[in-house]
VMD Tcl script that draws the C-alpha trace (Angstrom):
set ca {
  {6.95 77.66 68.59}
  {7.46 73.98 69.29}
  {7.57 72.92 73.36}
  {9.05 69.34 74.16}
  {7.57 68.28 78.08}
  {5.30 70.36 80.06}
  {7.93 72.33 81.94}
  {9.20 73.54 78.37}
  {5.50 74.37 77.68}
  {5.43 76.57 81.40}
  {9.10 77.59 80.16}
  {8.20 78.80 76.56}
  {5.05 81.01 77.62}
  {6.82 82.72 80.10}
  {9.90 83.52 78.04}
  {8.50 83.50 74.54}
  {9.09 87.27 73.83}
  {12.23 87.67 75.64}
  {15.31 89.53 74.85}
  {18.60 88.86 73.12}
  {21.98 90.99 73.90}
  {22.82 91.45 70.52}
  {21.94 90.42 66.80}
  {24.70 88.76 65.02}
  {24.46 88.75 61.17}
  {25.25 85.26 59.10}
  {29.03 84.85 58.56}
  {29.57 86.23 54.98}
  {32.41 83.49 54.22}
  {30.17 80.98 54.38}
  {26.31 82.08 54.58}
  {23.53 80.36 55.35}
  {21.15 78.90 52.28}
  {17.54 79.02 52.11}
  {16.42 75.26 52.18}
  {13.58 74.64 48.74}
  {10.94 71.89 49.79}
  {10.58 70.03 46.29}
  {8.43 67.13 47.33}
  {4.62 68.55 47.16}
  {2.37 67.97 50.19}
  {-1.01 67.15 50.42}
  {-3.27 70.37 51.09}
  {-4.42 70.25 54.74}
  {-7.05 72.37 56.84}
  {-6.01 72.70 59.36}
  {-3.19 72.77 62.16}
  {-2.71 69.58 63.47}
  {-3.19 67.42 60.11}
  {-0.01 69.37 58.81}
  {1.60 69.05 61.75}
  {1.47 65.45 61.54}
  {1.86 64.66 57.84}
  {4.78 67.16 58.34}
  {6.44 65.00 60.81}
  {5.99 62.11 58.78}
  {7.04 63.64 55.41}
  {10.34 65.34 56.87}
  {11.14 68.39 54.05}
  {7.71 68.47 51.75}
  {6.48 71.16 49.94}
  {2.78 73.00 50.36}
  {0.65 72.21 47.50}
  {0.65 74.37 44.56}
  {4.40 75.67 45.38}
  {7.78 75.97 44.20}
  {7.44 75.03 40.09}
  {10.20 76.67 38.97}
  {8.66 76.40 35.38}
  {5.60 78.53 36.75}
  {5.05 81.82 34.57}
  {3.02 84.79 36.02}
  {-0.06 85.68 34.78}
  {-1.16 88.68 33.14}
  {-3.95 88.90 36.30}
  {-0.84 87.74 38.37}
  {2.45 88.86 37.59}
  {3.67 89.13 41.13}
  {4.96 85.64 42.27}
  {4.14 85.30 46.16}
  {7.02 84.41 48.67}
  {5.78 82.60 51.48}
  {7.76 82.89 54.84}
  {6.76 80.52 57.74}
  {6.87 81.06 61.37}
  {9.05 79.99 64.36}
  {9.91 76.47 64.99}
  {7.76 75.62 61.89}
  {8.38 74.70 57.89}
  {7.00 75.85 54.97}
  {4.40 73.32 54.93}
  {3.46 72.89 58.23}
  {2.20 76.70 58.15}
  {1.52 76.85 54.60}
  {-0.34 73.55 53.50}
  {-3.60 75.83 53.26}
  {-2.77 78.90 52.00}
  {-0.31 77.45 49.46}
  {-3.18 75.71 47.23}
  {-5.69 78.53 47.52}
  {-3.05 80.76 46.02}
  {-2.07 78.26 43.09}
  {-5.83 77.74 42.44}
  {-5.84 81.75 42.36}
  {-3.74 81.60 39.22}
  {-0.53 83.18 41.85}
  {3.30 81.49 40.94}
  {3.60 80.66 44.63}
  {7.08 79.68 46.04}
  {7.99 79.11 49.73}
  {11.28 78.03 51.71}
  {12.45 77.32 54.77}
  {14.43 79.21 56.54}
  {16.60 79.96 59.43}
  {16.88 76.01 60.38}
  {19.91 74.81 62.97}
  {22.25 72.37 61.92}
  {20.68 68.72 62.25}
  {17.08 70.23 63.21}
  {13.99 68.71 61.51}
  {12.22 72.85 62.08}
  {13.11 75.85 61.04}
  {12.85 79.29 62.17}
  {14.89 79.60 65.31}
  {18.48 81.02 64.53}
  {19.06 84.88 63.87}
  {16.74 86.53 62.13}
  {19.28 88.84 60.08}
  {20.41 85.57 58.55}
  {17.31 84.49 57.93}
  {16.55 87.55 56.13}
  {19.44 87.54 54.24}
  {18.14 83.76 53.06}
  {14.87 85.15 52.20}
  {16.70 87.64 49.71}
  {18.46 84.56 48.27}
  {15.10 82.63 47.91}
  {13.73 85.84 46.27}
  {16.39 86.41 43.69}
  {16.25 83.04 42.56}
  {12.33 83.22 42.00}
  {13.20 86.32 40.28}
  {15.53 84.60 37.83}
  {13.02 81.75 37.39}
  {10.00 83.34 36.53}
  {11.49 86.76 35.03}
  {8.99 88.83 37.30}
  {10.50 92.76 38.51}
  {8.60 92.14 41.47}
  {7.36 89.64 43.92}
  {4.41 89.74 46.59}
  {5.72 88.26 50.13}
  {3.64 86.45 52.88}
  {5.56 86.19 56.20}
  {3.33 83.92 59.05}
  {4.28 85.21 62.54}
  {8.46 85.48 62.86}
  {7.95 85.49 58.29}
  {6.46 88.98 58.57}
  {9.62 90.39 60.43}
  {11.65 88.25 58.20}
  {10.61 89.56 55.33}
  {9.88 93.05 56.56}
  {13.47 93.29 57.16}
  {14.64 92.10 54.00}
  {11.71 95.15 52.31}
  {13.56 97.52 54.91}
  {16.78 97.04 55.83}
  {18.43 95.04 53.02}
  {17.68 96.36 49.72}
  {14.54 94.12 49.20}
  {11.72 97.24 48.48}
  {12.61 97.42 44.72}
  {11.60 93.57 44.40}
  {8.45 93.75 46.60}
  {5.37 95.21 45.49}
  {2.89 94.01 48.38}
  {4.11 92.71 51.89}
  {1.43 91.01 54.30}
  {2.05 90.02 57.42}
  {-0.34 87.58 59.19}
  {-0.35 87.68 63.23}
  {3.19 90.12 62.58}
  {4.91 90.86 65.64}
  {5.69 93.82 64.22}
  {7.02 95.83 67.16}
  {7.01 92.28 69.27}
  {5.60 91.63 72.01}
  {5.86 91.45 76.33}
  {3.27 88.73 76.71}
  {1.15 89.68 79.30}
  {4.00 91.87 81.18}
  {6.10 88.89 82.16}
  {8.59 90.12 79.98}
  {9.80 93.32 80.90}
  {10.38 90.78 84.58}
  {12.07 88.44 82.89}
  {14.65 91.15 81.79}
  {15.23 92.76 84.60}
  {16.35 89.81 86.41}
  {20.11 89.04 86.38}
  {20.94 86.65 83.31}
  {17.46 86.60 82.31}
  {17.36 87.27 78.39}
  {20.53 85.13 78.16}
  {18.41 82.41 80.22}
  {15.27 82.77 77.87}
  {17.09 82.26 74.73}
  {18.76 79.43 75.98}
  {15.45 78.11 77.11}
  {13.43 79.06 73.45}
  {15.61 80.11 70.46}
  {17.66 83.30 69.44}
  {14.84 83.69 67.18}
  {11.79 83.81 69.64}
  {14.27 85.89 71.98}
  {14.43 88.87 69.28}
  {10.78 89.07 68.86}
  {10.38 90.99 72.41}
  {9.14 94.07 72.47}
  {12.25 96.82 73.14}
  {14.81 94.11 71.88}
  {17.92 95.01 69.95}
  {16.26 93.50 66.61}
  {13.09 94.82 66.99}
  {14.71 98.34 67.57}
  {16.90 98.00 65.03}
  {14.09 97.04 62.55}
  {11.87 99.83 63.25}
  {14.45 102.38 63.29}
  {13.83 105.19 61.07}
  {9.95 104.37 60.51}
  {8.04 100.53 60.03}
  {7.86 100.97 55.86}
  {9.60 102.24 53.77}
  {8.60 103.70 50.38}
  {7.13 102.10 47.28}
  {5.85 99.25 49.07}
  {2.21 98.53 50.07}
  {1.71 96.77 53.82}
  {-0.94 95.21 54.98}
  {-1.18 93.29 58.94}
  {-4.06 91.20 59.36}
  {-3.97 90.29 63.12}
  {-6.53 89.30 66.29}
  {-7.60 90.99 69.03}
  {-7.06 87.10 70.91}
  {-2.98 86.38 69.70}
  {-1.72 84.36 72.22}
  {1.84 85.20 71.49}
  {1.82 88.63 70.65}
  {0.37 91.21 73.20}
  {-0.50 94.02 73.39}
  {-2.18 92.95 70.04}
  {-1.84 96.51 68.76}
  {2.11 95.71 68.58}
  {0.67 93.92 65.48}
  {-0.24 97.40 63.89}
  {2.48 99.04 61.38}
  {2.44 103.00 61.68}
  {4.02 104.10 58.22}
  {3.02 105.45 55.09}
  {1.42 102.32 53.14}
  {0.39 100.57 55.77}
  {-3.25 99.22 56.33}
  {-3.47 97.84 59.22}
  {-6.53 94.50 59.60}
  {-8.00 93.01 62.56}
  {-10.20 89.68 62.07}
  {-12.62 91.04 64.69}
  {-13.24 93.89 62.76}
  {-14.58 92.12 60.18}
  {-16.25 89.13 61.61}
  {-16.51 89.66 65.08}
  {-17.46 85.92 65.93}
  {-14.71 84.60 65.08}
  {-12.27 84.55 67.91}
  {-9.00 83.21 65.95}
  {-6.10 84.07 67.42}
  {-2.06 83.52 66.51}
  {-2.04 79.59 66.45}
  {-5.11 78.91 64.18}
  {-4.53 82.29 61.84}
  {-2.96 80.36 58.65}
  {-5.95 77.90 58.97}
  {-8.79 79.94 59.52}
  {-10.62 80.35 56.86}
  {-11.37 84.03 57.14}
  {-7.87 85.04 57.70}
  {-6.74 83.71 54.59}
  {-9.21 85.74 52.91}
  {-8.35 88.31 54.15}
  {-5.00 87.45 52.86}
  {-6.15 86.88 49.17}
  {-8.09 89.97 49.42}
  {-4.87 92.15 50.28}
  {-3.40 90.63 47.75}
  {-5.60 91.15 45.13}
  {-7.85 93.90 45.96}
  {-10.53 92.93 43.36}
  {-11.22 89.78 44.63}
  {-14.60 88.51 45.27}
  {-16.05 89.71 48.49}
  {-15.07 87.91 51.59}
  {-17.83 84.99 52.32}
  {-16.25 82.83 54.98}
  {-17.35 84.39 58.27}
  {-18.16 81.40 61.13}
  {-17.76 81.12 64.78}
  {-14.53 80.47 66.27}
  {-13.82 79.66 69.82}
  {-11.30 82.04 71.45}
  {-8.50 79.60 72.31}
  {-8.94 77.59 69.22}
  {-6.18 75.48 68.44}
  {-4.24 75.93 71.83}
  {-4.44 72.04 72.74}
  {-3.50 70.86 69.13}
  {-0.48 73.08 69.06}
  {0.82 71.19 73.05}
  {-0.36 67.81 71.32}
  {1.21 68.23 68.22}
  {4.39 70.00 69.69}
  {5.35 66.23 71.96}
  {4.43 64.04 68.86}
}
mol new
graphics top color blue
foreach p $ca { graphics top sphere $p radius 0.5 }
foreach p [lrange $ca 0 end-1] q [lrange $ca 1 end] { graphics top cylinder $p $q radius 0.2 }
display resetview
């Protein structure tokens, strides 16, 4: 989520999860296209660097995605979708993950999505349309590369995005393996503030106004997130994996994060290496988390070696900085 002036940044924490009346899907005269970043990107470590060569190279692609000429690999014949988070681009989420992937041998493709009309970001309209984009984006890497199948990534808002394309729109014959990194899979009511914000008389209509219809949905108990949990969190055929923090910023209670369905395995960082205190903001650049990441994606992987210290908090100032450039 992008904040412009402090009071937005007050404004946005307060009302990041907040509610939405209703959920209005993409006008089927004319819907909305997924937008392909051609232009590759330089690879970037971290946060901030991609936040800044993103706002100076307006619509690039992460390294290592989007050849259309790409064919699967025998070791590899899944292509993997990339979905990026709220208020974000396909690069500015993806400019490390991207690479590693390619260098993996992994067809890797990723769009953006859900962008407002004249809007340098992406991510903030409905999130029905979005998914409905996401299908698009899919078929045509289908077509492309001739695989039955992809593999999806969805950072933050991605992973409902593409969860409700798997679940609610057809999308689980063309998905073998969804992951979902810091997934606000049943949303969130950050720190309690919600459930006060909704109560109050014109208060999820003020809170999307303030943030986006997008950040609005992602409470926990709205109309989306009811709507795309209804019936059970997976559906058949399709293998699930979370891979969240115990110290999300964004998304609390961090077990929200967890999917309950068959097929799901459900990953916290802390589990794993408990010094390292990454949280939503610095997931898609911590190194751990995106081997964690590979390793759902390829189960055979080599064994995960990138354990280090990180600060709880990490990232936190970057993302205010970076968010007023």
């Amino acid at each position: 989520m992008r904040f412009r002036g402090a009071g937005a940044v007050v404004a946005g924490v307060v009302l990041l999860m907040s509610g939405v009346v209703s959920t209005a899907h993409a006008d089927d005269s004319s819907p909305p296209q997924p937008v392909v970043p051609a232009t590759a990107g330089l690879p970037q470590t971290g946060r901030s660097a991609a936040a800044a060569y993103a706002h100076e190279h307006p619509g690039s692609a992460p390294a290592g995605s989007n050849d259309f000429s790409c064919t699967p690999s025998p070791d590899h014949p899944e292509p993997v979708v990339l979905a990026h988070g709220t208020d974000a681009s396909a690069y500015a989420d993806w400019a490390a993950l991207s690479p590693m992937l390619a260098a993996d041998g992994y067809c890797v493709f990723a769009l953006n999505y859900g962008g407002a009309p004249g809007a340098d970001t992406y991510g903030t309209e409905d999130i029905v349309a979005s998914a409905e984009e996401f299908g698009r984006f899919v078929d045509r890497v289908r077509d492309a590369t001739g695989a039955d199948k992809v593999d999806t990534v969805g950072y933050s808002q991605g992973a409902n995005v593409t969860r409700y394309y798997v679940n609610k729109l057809g999308g689980a014959p063309f998905v073998d393996h969804w992951v979902g990194l810091a997934s606000p899979s049943y949303g969130g009511v950050m720190y309690g503030l919600v459930p006060i914000v909704q109560a109050l008389p014109g208060g999820p209509d003020f809170a999307r106004t303030v943030t986006s219809v997008a950040v609005s949905q992602q409470m926990q108990g709205s109309p989306f997130m009811n709507a795309l949990n209804a019936g059970g969190d997976t559906v058949p055929g399709v293998a699930y994996t979370t891979i969240g923090s115990r110290y999300d910023e964004m998304i609390q209670p961090y077990t929200n994060m967890a999917l309950h369905g068959a097929g799901a395995d459900n990953i916290l960082i802390q589990d794993r290496c408990p010094q390292d205190g990454t949280g939503h903001f610095q997931a898609p650049y911590d190194p751990f988390a995106l081997d964690l990441v590979r390793a759902a994606l390829d189960p055979d992987a080599a064994p995960l070696a990138r354990c280090e210290f990180v600060p709880v908090g990490a990232g936190i100032p970057q993302v205010i900085l970076d968010s007023n450039r």
